[in-house]
C-alpha positions, 0 to 999 in steps of 0.5 A: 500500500502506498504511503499518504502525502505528508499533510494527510499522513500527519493528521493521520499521525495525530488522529492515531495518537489522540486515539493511542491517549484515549486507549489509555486513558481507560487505563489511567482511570485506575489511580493506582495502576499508573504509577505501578506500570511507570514504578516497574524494573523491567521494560512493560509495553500495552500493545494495541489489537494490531500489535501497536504499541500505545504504552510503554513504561520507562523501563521500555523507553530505556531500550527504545531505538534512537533511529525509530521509524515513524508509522501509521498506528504506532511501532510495533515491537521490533521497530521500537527495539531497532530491529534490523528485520522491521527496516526490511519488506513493510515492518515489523512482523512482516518478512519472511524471518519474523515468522520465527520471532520468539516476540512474533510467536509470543504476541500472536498466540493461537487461539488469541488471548492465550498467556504466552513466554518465548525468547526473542533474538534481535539484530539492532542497528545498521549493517556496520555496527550492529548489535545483538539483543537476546529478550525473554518475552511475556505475553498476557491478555488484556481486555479494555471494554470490548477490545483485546489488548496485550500487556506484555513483558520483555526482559534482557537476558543476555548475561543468562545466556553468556553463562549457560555458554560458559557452564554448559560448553566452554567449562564442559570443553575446557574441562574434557581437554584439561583431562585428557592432558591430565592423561597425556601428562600421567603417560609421559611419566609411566613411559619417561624411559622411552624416548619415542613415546615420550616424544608422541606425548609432548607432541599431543600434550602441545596441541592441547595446550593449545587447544585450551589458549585457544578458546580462552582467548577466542572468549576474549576477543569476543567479548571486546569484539562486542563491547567495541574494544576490540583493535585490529592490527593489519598486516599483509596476507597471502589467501592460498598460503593462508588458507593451507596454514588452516586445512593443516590446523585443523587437519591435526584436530582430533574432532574431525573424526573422519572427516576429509578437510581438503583445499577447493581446487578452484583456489588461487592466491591472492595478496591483500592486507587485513588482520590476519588473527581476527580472520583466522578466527572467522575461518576458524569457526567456518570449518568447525561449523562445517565440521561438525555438520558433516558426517565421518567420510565427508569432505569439507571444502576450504578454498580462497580466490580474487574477486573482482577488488575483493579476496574471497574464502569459503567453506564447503560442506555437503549438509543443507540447511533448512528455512528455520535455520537459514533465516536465523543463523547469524542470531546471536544465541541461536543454535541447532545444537542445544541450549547454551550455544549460538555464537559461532556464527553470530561471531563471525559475522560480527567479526568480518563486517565491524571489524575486517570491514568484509561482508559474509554470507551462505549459500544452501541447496539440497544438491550443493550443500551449504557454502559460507562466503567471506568477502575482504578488500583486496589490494585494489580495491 
């Protein structure tokens, strides 16, 4: 539908907040309820029957978006919070992504009416300096006179999830590795008397070691990655030998459990200067995801080539992704693998477009299985 001229559009605006006041002032007639909603500690919207909002406590104007797009009816959800998706088709709710909105799913129960609490996982900003907002949403009716309204309760819970990562995968993971060089260290001191072996145990003990530097740090950096404090340090880098210095990382990798990590044959080298760690961190956790979503016998596929004035990698992998998971992958505390994961993906997208100054993304098909695709600036460009 098209948009009204600016004159009909404001007296449009000024009629919907006029009717938005005297929604609530049905409200406001109970002398103590006011000043409870206004008094709340956690963020408190009135949603309208069209899912508009025409209250929100201070709480809520707290998380509201600086960049808010005015519209007819008032901003639903996601256009008061800044989510990405609502800049996106006619707003909020209405592309092909808000179908698996926790904050969607919530406010429009079936049958209507019906109390309801999901999770909400939001990217808010623009494309350079996005943020992710993860919501625990609650959903109750609410009827004034004879219409239905929706009182409704949203929550930040991203420290929640950052420590269900921290006890259910890195503790769980650091913890089995720390084991195993407990074993590795108890085996070197039974076999001190045989050089070979002895040199076959430091060699592993070295990788686990490593191995655990490697998370503790990877934890780091995306911690300052998010809190904007991350510095990158550029240097110059060649793709192909890159790319190998990789396949042979992760070749030593005992989680690829017969697994075939391969170089793609339509690799070509190119120079171009970017910060070598950071986008070590980026391949990293493309060929883990890929890794891990293949099966023993598979190959994944890692290759790098010129690209017009950019330098291009990409990560193969036989498995396809279905709708739900494509439309959700870079959300930060979504994952296919169980509660306390979903920052693989969101990380590298975080890190290649806030901080390599690149753009990633994926391809996936029932025939070619799923392509990720990071895209840096080459020499030229």
């Amino acid at each position: 539908m098209a948009e009204a001229s600016a004159p009909q559009y404001e007296l449009e605006r000024r009629s919907e907040a006029r009717r938005q006041a005297d929604a609530f002032a049905l409200l406001a007639r109970d002398n103590s309820l006011v000043p409870l909603l206004q008094s709340l500690p956690v963020a408190m919207c009135i949603l309208d029957p069209d899912n508009h909002i025409v209250y929100a406590n201070p709480a809520a104007k707290s998380m509201e978006s600086r960049n808010l797009i005015p519209r007819r009816g008032g901003p639903r959800l996601g256009e008061f919070l800044g989510c990405a998706r609502s800049r996106e088709g006619c707003g909020c709710g209405t592309t092909p992504s808000c179908q698996y909105c926790g904050a969607r799913k919530a406010i429009t129960q079936d049958p209507p009416g019906t109390e309801a609490t999901e999770e909400c996982h939001l990217l808010l900003g623009e494309q350079e300096a996005r943020r992710a907002l993860d919501l625990r949403i609650w959903c109750r009716p609410l009827r004034i006179q004879e219409a239905q309204y929706t009182f409704l309760l949203f929550m930040d819970i991203e420290a929640e999830k950052r420590r269900l990562y921290l006890e259910q995968v890195f503790l769980h993971d650091l913890g089995n590795t720390t084991h195993t060089l407990k074993g590795f260290i108890d085996l070197l001191e039974a076999r001190r008397r045989e050089p070979s072996a002895q040199a076959r145990c430091l060699h592993t003990l070295r990788l686990l070691s490593d191995q655990i530097l490697d998370e503790i740090q990877a934890q780091k950096l995306l911690l300052a990655a998010e809190q904007g404090e991350l510095i990158t340090v550029p240097a110059h880098v060649n793709a192909l030998a890159l790319a190998l210095e990789m396949l042979g990382v992760f070749g030593r990798n005992d989680r690829i459990d017969g697994r075939q990590l391969r170089l793609d044959p339509g690799s070509r080298d190119a120079p171009f200067r970017n910060d070598p760690s950071i986008l070590k961190r980026v391949l990293g956790n493309m060929l883990r995801n890929a890794i891990e979503a293949s099966v023993p016998g598979e190959t994944v596929l890692l290759g790098c080539a010129p690209f017009g004035d950019d330098v291009r990698f990409w990560v193969q992998n036989p498995t396809y992704m279905p709708e739900n998971v494509r439309l959700q992958v870079f959300q930060r505390s979504f994952s296919t693998k169980g509660a306390g994961r979903g920052l693989g993906t969101y990380s590298m997208k975080l890190l290649t477009e806030q901080y390599l100054g690149g753009r990633i993304g994926f391809t996936s098909s029932e025939a070619a299985g799923t392509r990720f695709t990071v895209s840096l600036p080459g020499l030229g460009a």
